[in-house]
N, C-alpha and C positions, 0 to 999 in steps of 0.2 A: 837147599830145597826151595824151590817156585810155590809159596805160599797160595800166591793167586792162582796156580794152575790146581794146586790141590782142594782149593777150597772149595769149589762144585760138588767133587768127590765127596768132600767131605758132608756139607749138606746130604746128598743124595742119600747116604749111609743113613743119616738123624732122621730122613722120611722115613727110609725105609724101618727103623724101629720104630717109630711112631703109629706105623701101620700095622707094624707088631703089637703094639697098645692097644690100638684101634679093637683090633681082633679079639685082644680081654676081656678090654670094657664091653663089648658088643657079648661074649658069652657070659660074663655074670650082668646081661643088663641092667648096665651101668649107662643108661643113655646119655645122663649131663655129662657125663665125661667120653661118651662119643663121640656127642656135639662140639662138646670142648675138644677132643684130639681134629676132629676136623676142620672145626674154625685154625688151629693152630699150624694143623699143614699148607691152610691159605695165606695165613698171614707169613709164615716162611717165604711163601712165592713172591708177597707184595714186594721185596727189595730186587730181584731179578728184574720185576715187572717193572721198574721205576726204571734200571737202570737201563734196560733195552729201550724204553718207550723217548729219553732223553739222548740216549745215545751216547750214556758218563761211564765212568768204571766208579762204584763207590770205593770207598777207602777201603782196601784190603782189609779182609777180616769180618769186614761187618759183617755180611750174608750169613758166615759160619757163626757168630757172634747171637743176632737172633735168632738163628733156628737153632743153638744151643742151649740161651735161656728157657725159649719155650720147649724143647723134650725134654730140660730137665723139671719144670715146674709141670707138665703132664705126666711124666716118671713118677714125680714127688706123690700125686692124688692116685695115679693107679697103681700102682707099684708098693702104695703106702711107705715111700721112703721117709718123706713127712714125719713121720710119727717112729718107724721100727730109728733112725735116723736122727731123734730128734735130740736139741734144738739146730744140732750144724748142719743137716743137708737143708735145712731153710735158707739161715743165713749167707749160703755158700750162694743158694740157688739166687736170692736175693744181688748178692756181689755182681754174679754173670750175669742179670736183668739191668742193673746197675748200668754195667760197662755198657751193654747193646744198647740201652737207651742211650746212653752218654753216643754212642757212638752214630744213632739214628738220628741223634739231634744236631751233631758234629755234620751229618752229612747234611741236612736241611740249612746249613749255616752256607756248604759249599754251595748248594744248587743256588741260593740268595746269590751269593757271589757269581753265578754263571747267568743270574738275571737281572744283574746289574746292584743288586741291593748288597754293597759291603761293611763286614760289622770289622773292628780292630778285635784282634787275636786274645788281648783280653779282655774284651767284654763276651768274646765269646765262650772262652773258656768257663768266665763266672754265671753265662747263658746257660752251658752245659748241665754245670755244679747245682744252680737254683730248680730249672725246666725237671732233672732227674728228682732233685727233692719234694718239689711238688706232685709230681706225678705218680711217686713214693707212697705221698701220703692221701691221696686218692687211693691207691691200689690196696692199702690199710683199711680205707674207709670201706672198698669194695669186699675185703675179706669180713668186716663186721656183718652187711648186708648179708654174702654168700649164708653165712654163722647161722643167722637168724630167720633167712626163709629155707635152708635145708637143712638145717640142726648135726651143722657139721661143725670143726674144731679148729680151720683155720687160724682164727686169733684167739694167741694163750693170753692175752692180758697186756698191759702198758707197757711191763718190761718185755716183754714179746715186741709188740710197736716200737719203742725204742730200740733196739735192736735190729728190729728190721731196716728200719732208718738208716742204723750207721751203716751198716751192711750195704744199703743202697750207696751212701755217699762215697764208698769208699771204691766202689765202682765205679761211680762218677769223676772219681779222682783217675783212675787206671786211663779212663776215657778220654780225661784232659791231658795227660801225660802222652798218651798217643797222638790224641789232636795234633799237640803242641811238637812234638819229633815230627810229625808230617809235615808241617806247618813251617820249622826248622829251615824244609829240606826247597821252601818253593825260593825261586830264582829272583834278587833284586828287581821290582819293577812289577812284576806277575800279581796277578790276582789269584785270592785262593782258593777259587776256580781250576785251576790251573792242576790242581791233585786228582780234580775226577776227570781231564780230559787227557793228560800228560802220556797214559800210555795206549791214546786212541788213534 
């Protein structure tokens, strides 16, 4: 199976539930999570958007990758999988955020590479691993804030945050593991560049 052929597919399908969400939250007005499903069907677009506007193909998978994370983490809050689900569909949801940022940041390494700025493979990789963990722990710090000006339950506590964490890094790992088989696969001589243009 043609991965990259199906992968549009498969996005299109994650909108389309999403707009099935859309349509929940909008009848039990649930507006932050309208707003929220609709910020999140934008953000799906931004990697299409990147990759026509360059002229690159990103590394397979990504596209379906982030607009996976994000219906599952709008699933999570309207769907209340969150909670009927809890603590594994967080940490899962966490894993797939993980991976798609690993893999958004993977791609940002390439485009460097197609503008002359080249990092070695492994400092990229450990770019990956740290860029996901911090952003991790932002996204931690964000669920305190959400907690506390909407009096909702996102974060269960430390061992909660810890957990979230690992869950990130191990995404992050899945992400270097990918990186690095693509990475693998570029030709003596080539820049790693070379992965977003190779089948243009």
């Amino acid at each position: 199976m043609n991965i990259k052929a199906v992968e549009p597919a498969a996005v299109i399908l994650m909108q389309i539930i999403l707009i099935g969400y859309l349509v929940q939250a909008y009848l039990h007005r649930d507006m932050f999570r309208v707003l929220f499903v609709l910020l999140t069907i934008t953000l799906i677009l931004i990697p299409f958007g990147i990759a026509w506007y360059l002229s690159i193909d990103l590394p397979t998978g990504t596209k379906a990758a982030v607009a996976l994370a994000l219906l599952i983490h709008s699933a999570g809050g309207i769907a209340r999988y969150y909670w009927i689900y809890a603590p594994w569909y967080d940490k899962i949801a966490h894993s797939i955020s993980g991976f798609a940022l690993g893999l958004i940041i993977f791609s940002i390494y390439l485009i460097l590479s197609l503008r002359g700025v080249e990092v070695r493979p492994t400092g990229m990789y450990l770019g990956i691993i740290i860029l996901v963990f911090l952003l991790g722990a932002v996204w931690e710090i964000g669920e305190l804030f959400i907690d506390s000006i909407f009096h909702s339950s996102y974060n269960h506590g430390y061992t909660d945050t810890v957990f979230d964490m690992i869950a990130n890094t191990i995404g992050s790992l899945l992400a270097v593991a990918y990186a690095r088989h693509l990475t693998l696969t570029i030709p003596n001589g080539e820049k790693l560049s070379v992965i977003l243009t190779r089948n243009r």
